[in-house]
Backbone as a printed PyTorch tensor [residue, N CA C, xyz], in Angstrom:
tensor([[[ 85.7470,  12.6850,  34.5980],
         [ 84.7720,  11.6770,  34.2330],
         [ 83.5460,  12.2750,  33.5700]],

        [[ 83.1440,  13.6340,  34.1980],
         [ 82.1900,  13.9210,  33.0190],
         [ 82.0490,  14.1800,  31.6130]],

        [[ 83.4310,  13.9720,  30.9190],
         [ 83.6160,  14.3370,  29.8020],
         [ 83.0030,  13.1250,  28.6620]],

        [[ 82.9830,  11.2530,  30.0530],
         [ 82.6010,  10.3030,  29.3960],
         [ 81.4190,   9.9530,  29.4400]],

        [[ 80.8940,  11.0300,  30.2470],
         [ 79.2920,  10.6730,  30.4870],
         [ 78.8570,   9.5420,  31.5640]],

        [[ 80.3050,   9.2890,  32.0340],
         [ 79.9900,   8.4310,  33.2970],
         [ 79.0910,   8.2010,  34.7360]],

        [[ 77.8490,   7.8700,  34.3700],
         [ 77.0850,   7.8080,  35.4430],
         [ 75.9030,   9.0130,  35.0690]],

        [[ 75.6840,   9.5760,  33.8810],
         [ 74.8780,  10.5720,  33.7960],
         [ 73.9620,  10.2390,  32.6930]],

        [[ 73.0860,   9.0590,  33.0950],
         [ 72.2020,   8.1020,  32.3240],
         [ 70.6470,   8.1450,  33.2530]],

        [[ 70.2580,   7.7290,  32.6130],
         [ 68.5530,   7.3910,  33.1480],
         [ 68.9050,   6.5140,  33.6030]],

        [[ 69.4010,   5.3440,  33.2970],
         [ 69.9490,   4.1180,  34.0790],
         [ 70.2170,   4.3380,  35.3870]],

        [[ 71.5020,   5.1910,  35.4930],
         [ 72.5310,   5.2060,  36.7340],
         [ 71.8330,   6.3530,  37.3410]],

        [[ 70.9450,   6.8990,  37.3250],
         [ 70.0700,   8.0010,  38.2840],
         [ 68.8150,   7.3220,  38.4620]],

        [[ 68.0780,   6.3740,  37.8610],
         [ 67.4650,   5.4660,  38.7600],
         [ 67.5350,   4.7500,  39.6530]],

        [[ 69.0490,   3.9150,  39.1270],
         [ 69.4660,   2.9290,  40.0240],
         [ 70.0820,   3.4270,  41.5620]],

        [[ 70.6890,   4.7330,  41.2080],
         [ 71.0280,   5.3120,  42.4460],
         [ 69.8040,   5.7020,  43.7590]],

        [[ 69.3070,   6.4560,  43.0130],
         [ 68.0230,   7.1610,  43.7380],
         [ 67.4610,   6.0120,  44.7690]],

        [[ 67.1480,   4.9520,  44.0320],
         [ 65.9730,   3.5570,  44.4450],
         [ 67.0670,   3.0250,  45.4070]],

        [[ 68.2130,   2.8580,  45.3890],
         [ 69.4880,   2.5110,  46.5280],
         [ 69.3950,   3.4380,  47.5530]],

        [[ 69.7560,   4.4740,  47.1780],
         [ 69.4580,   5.2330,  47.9100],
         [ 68.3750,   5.8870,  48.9010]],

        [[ 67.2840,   5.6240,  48.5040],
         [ 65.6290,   5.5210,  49.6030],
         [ 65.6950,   3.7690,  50.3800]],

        [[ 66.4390,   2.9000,  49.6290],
         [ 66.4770,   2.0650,  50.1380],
         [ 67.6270,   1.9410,  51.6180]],

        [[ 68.5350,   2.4180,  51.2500],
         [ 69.3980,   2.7480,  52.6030],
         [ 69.0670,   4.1400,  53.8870]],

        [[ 67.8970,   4.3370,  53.4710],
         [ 67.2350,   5.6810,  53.6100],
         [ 66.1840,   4.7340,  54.8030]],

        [[ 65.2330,   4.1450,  54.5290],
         [ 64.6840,   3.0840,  55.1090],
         [ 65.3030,   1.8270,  55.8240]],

        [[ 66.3790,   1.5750,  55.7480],
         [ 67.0140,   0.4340,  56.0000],
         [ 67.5850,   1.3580,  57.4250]],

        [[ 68.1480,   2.6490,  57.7220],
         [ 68.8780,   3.4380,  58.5490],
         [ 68.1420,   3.6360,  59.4280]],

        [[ 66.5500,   4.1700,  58.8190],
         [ 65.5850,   4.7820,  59.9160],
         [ 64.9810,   3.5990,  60.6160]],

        [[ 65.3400,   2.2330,  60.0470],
         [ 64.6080,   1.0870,  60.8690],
         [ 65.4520,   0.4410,  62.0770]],

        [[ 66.8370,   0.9020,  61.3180],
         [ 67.6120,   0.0920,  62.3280],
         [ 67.7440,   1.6030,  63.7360]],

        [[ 67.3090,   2.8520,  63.5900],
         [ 67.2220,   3.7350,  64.6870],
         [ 65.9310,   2.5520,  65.5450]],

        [[ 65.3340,   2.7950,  64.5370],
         [ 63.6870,   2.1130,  65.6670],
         [ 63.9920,   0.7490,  66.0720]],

        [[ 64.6020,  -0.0590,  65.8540],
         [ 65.0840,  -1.3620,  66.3620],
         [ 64.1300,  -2.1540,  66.0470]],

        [[ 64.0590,  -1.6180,  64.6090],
         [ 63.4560,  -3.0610,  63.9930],
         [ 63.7640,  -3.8370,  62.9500]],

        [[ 64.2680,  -4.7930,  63.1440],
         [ 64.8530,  -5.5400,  61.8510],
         [ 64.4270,  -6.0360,  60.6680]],

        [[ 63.0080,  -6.3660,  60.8800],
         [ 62.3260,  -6.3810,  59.2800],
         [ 62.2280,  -5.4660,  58.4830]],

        [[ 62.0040,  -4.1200,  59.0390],
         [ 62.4050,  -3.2050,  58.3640],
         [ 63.7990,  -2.5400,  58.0080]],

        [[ 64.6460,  -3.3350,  58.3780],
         [ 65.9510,  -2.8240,  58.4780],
         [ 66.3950,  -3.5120,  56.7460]],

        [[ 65.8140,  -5.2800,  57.0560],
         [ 66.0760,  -6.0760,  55.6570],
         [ 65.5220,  -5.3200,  54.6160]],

        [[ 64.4510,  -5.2600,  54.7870],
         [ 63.4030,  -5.1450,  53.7830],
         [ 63.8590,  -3.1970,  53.4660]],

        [[ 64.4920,  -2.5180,  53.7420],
         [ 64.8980,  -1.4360,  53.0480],
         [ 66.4960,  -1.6890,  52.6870]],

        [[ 67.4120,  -3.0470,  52.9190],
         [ 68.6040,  -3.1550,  52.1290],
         [ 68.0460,  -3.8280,  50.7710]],

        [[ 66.5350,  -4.5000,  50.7820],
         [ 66.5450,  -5.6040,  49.9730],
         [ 65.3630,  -4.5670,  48.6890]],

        [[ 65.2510,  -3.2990,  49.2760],
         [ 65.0150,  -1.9610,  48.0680],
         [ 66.5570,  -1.6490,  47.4860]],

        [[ 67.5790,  -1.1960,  48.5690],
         [ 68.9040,  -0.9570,  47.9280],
         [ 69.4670,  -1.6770,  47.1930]],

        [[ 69.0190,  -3.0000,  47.2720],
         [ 69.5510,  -4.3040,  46.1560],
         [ 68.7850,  -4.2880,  44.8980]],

        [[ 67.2010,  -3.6590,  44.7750],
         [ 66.1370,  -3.8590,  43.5270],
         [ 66.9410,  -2.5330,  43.1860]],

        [[ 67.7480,  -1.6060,  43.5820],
         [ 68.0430,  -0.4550,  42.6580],
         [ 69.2460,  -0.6100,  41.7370]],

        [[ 70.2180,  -1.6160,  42.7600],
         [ 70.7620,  -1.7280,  41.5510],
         [ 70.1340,  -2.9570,  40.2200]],

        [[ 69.1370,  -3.4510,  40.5100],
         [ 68.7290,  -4.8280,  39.5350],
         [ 68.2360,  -3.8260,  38.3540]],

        [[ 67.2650,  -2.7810,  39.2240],
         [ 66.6390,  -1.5390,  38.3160],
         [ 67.1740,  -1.0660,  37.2810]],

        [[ 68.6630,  -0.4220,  37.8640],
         [ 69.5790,   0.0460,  37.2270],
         [ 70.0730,  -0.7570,  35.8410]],

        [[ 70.7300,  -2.0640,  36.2880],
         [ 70.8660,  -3.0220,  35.2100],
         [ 70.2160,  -3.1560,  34.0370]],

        [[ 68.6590,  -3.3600,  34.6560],
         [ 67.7750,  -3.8780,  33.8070],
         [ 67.5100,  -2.7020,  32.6740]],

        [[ 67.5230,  -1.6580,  33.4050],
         [ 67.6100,  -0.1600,  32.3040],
         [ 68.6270,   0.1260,  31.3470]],

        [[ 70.2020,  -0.6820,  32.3240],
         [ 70.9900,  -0.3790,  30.9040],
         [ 70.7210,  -1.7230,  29.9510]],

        [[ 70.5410,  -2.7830,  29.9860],
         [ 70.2740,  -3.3720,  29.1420],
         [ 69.5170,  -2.8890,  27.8800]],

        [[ 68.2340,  -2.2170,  29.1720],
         [ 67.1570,  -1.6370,  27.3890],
         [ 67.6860,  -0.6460,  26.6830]],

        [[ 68.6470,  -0.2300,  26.9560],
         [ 69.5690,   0.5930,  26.5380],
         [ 69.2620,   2.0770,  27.0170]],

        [[ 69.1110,   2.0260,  27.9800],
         [ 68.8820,   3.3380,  28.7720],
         [ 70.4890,   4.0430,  29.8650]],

        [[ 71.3310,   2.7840,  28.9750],
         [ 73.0120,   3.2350,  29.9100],
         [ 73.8050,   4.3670,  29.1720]],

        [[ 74.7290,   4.0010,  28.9710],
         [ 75.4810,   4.7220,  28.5580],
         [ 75.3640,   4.8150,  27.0920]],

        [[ 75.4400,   6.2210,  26.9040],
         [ 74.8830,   6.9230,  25.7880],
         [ 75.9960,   6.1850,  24.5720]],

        [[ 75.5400,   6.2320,  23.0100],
         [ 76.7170,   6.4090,  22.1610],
         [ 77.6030,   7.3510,  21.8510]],

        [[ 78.7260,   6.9790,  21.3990],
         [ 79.7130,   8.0960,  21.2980],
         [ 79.1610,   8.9740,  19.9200]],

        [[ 79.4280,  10.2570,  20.1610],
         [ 78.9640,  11.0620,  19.0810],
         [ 80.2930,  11.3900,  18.5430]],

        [[ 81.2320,  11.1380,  18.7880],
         [ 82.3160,  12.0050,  17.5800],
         [ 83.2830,  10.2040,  17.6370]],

        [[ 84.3530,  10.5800,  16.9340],
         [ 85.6660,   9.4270,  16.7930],
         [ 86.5980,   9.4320,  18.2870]],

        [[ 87.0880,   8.5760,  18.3930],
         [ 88.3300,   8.3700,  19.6180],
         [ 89.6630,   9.6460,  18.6840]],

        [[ 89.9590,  10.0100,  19.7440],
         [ 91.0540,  11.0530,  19.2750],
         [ 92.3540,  10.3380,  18.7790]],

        [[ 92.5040,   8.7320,  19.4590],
         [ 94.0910,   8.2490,  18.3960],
         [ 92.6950,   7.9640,  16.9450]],

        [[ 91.8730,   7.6210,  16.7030],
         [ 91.6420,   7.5510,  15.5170],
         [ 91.4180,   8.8990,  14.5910]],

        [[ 91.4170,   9.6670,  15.1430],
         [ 91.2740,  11.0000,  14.3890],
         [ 93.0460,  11.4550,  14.1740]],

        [[ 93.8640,  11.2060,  14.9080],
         [ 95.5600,  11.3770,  14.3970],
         [ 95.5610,  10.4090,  13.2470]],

        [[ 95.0340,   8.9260,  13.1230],
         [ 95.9360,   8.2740,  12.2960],
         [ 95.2170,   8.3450,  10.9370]],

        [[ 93.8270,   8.7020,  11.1510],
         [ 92.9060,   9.0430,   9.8560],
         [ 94.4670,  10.3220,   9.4110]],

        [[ 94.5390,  11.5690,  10.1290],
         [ 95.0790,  12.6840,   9.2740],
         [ 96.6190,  11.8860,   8.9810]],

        [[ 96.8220,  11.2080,   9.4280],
         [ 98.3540,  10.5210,   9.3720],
         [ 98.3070,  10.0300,   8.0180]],

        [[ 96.9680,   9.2520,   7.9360],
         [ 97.4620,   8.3230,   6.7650],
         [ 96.5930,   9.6650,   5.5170]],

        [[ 96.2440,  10.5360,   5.4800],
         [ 95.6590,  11.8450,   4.5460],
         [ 97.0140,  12.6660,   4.3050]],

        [[ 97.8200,  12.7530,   5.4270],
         [ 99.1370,  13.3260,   4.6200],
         [ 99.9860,  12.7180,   4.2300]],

        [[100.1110,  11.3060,   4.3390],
         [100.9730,  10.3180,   3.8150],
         [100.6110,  10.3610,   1.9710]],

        [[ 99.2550,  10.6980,   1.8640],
         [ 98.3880,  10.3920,   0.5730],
         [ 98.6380,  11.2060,  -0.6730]]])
């Protein structure tokens, strides 16, 4: 998967991180037995992924491809030696 750049965005390392402090808080509340704090750090793990979203929209997701798909690079030379 790293070859597609999957998950290695400003997007998807925001959105993780902010989930992640959010289940971070949500864990240490439910040790202390308290439940508002238990919500209120799932309902950070939920703004990370909105975060996330909202970043790939601005186009902060997944990068563009820099070269061609490899069947289009066979049928480009396919149809160059046909020529």
């Amino acid at each position: 998967m790293a070859g597609t750049s999957h998950g290695h965005t400003p997007a998807a390392w925001t959105g993780v991180v902010i989930s992640f402090i959010g289940f971070c808080i949500s864990g240490a509340f439910m040790v202390l037995a308290n439940p508002l704090g238990f919500w209120a750090g799932l309902v950070v793990a939920a703004l990370g992924g909105v975060v996330g979203l909202a970043m790939r929209a601005a186009g902060m997701g997944m990068p563009k491809p820099a070269h061609r798909d490899l069947a289009e690079v066979i049928a480009a030379k396919q149809l160059a030696a046909k020529a």
